[in-house]
N, C-alpha and C positions, 0 to 999 in steps of 0.2 A: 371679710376685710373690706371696710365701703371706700376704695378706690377707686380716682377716676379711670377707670378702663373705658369706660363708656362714651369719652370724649365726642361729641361729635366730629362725622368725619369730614364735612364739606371741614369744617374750622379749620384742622389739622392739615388737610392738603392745602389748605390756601397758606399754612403758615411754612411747610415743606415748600412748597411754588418760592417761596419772598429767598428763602434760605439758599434753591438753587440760582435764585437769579443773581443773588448776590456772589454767591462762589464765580458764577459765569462772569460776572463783571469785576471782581476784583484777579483772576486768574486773566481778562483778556488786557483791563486798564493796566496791570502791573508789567504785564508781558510787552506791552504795546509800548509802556514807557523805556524800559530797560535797554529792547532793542531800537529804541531811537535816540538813546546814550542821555536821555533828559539829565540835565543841571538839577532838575529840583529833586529827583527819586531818591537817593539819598535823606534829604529832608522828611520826603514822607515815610519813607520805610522807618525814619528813626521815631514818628509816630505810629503808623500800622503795630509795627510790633509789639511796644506796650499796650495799646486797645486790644489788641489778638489776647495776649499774655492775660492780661487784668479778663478776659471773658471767659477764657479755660478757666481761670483759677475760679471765677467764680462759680463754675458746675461744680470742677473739683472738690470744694470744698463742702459738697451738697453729699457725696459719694457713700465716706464709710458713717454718716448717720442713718441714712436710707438705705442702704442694703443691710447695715445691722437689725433696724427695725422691721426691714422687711423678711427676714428671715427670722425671726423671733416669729412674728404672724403669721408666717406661714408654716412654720411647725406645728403653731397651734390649732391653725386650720385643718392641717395632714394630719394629728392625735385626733381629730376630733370626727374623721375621716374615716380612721381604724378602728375606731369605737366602735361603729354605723354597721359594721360588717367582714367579714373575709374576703368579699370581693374587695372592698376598697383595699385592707388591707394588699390584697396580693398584685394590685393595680400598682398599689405606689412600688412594694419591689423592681416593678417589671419597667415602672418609668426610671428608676435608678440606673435600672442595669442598661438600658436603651441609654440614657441620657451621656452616661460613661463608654458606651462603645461605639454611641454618634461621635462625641467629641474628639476621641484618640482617633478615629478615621479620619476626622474632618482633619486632624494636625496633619497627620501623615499625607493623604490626601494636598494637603495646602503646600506642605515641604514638598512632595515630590511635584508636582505643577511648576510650582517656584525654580524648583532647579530644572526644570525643561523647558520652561518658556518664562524666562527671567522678566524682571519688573524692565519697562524700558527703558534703553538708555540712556542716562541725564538726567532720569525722576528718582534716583538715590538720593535720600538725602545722608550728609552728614553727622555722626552720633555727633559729635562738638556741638554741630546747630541746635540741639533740643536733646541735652542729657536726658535718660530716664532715671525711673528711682532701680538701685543697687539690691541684685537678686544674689542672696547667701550661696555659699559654695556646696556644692556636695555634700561633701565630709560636714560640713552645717546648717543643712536647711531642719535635717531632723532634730534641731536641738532648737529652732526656733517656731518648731511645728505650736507648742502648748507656747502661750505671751506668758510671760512671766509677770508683765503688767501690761493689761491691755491697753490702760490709757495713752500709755509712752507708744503701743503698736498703733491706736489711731491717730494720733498725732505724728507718727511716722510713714503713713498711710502704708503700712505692712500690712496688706491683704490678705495673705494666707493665713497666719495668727487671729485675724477678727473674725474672717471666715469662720475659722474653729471655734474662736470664743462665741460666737453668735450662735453657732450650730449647738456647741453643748447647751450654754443657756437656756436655747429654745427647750431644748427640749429638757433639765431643767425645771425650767417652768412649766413642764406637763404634769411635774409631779405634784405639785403641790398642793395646796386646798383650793376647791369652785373660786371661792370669790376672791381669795387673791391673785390667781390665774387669770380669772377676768379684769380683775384692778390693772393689772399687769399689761395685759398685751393693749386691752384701751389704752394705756398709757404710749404704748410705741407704736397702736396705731394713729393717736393724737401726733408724733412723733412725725410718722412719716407721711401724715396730710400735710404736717408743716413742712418738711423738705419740700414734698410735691411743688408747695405754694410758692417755694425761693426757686425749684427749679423753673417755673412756667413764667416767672419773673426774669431771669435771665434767658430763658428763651425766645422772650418777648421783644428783645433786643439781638437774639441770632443773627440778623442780617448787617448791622454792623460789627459782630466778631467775627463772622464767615470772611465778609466782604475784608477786613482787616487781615485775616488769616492767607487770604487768598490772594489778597495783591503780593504779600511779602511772597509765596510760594511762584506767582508766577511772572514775578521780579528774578529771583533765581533758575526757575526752570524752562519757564517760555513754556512751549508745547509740550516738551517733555510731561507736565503735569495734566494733560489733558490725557496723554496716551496712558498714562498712569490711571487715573481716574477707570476709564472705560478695561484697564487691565483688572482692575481690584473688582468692577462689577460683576465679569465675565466671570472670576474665580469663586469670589462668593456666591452667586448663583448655584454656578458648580457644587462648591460644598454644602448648601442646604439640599442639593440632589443627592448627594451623597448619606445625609439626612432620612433622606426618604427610601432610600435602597435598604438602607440598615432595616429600615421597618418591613421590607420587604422580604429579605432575609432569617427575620424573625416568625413573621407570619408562617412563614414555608418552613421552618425549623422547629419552631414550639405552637405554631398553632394550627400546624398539619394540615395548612389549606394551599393551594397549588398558586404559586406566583399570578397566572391567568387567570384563575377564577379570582381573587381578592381586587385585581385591578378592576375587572367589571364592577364586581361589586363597589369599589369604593370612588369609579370616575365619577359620577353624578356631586358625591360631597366633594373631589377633587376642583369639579367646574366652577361651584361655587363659592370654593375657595380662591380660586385664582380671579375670578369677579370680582370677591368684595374683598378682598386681603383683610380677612375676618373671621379667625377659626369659630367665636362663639356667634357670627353669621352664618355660620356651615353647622351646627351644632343640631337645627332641625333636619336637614338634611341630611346626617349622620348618624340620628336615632331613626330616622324613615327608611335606610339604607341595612341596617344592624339586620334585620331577617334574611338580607342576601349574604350576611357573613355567617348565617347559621346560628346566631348566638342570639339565646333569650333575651326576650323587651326586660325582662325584671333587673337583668345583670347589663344589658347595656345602656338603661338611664340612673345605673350607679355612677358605670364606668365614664363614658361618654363626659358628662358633668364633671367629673374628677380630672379629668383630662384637661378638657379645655381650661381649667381652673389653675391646672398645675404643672402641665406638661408639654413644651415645648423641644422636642426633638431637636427641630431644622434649626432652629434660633440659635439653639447652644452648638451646634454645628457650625452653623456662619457665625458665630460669636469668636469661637476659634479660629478659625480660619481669617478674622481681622485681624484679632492679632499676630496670629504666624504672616501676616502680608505687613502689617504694620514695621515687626522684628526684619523681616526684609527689606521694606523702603528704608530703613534706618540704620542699616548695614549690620542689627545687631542678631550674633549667633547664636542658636537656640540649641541647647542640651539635651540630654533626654531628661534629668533630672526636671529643668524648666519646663518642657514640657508637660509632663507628669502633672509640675503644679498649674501650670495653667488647665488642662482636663479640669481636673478637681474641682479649681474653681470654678468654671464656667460651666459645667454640670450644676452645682451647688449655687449659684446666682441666677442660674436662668428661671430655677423655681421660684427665686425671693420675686422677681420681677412680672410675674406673671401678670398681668390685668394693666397694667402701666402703660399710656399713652405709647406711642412706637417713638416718636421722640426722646421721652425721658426714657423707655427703659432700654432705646440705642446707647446711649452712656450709662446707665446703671448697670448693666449686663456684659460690658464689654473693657470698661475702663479700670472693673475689678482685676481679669482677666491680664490686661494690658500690664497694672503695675505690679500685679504678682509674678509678672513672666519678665518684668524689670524694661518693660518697652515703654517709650513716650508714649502717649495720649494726646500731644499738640494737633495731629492731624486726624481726630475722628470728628472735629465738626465737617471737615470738608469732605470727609465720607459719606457723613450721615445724608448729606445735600443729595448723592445720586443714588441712594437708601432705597428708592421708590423701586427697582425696579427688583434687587436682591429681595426687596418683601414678599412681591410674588412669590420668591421660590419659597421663600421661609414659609408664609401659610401655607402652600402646596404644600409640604414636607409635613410641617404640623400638623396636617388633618390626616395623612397618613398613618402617621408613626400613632396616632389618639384609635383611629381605626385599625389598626393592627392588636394595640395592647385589648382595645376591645374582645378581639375575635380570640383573642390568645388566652385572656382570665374566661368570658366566656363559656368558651370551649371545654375551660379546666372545672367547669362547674357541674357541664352535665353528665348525666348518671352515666355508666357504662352500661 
């Protein structure tokens, strides 16, 4: 799939640097004017918000054509994955099952945090402020699980239904003849180089939606929004740790190697990851490291490769965990039903987004999530501004959880 995953990285943090400074300066100019009772703040707020408003919608609207296409391409990738061998094959099970039991940890995980050490006081905002979109009851989200017309479900941006319809399609289109299969997915990978192209376009312009976003936030909050900020990094941190325990867990369960012995083994590719917040940076370093997990060269530059390709543990863990903090800055309360679908999804997106700039697939991987859990999306660009440092934990976690599934299929290869 030839996406830019490869961005360079000096680009991207200098475009990360512009994005916090503007958060910083609209969060301190709005706060500053607020609490000086200014005549004109009114006036600007009645502009701020439409500019904030008009630069979400226009990510927004980038959302369900790139994760349909990316999940299309990336079934095809993963079939063609299976083909190759039973190691791949048994790798992807093993990232399913990981990816679904990072995620419901990281909920839990996120809820129980939340209700012990609450977002701080004054950083609630109001549902009224920023409706989300309307998540089916109980009694009917299983009847809106298959779209009866997907059109009307993208147009409605009902994520869980596209989700499904993108996932059967994918695969689908595995069955049917070479060269329409190939017609096919070139087709949606033309697709989502073109989203790419509208997202880096509107990114390119981040610092006056941030900056927009941020004066109106910290026009209402004042400091409140700052103590908020540095509470959401602390947490998601957290749960991309929680990320990496999973894998730790597994290793000692199914891959029958002692919690102490896997950690040595896997600090070296852990250093390196925390350095370049780059799991396919860590990816030599992860094949040079495989002899200390006991697991054959042959089976761990299947594995290895497959991973970094498609499997992000910690990500889909902190993907969750934004939005159960999101659901809480927003006062809005989460089910168990909700929750269930948010897992689902955000297991299932975190793979479509693989390789995608940390920018773009911060909203492609999270926004699904968000509006299938029925939570706004208004305040992930001002997330994404203090992104840098939850990254670390996300690649930490990632090269884990890549190194564990390793030692684990591995492991299940050699003779007795």
């Amino acid at each position: 799939m030839p996406l830019a995953g490869a961005c360079g990285g000096i680009e991207m943090n200098w475009a990360s640097l512009r994005i916090l400074v503007a958060l910083i300066a609209g969060l301190l100019t709005g706060a500053v004017l607020a609490q000086a009772g200014a005549s004109a703040l009114p006036a600007l707020l009645s502009v701020a918000g439409p500019v904030g408003k008009l630069w979400i919608d226009a990510l927004t609207m980038t959302i369900v054509p790139l994760v349909f296409g990316l999940l299309v391409t990336g079934i095809a990738s993963a079939a063609r994955s299976v083909a190759g061998g039973g190691v791949a094959g048994r790798a992807l099970g093993w990232f399913a099952v990981l990816l679904v039991a990072g995620c419901a940890a990281a909920a839990l995980f996120a809820t129980a945090i939340l209700a012990a050490f609450p977002i701080p006081a004054g950083a609630e905002v109001p549902v009224a402020a920023e409706a989300g979109p309307t998540v089916a009851a109980a009694g009917e989200w299983l009847t809106g699980f298959i779209p009866t017309n997907p059109i009307k479900a993208a147009a409605d941006t009902a994520m869980v239904p596209i989700v499904v319809f993108a996932l059967l399609f994918g695969f689908a289109a595995t069955r049917i003849a070479e060269p329409l299969q190939r017609s096919l997915v070139t087709l949606f990978e033309a697709i989502v180089e073109t989203m790419l192209v509208l997202v880096r376009w509107v990114l390119a312009v981040a610092p006056i939606g941030v900056f927009a976003l941020a004066f109106g936030v910290g026009a209402r909050l004042g400091a409140g929004a700052l103590g908020a900020l540095l509470h959401y990094v602390a947490i998601v941190s957290a749960a991309c740790l929680v990320g990496a325990l999973i894998a730790y867990v597994a290793v000692a369960v199914a891959g029958r190697m002692s919690p102490l012995a896997f950690a040595r083994a896997a600090l070296p590719s852990q250093v390196v990851a925390v350095s370049t917040q780059s799991s396919l940076a860590s990816l030599p370093a992860m094949i040079a490291g495989a002899e200390k997990l006991d697991v054959a060269g042959s089976a761990a530059g299947v594995v290895l490769p497959l991973a970094v390709s498609l499997f992000r543990l910690a990500s889909a863990a902190a993907n969750m965990a934004v939005a159960i903090y999101l659901a809480h800055l927003h006062g809005i309360p989460i089910g168990p039903v909700t929750m269930i679908v948010g897992v689902l999804v955000a297991a299932a997106v975190s793979v479509a987004a693989v390789g995608l700039p940390a920018q773009i697939s911060f909203f492609t991987t999270i926004a699904p999530v968000c509006l299938a859990m029925g939570v706004p999306v208004i305040a992930l660009p001002l997330l994404l501004a203090v992104e840098t440092i939850p990254d670390i934990f996300r690649t930490f976690g990632n090269v884990t959880a890549d190194l564990a599934v390793t030692r684990i299929v591995g492991r299940a290869r050699r003779p007795r």
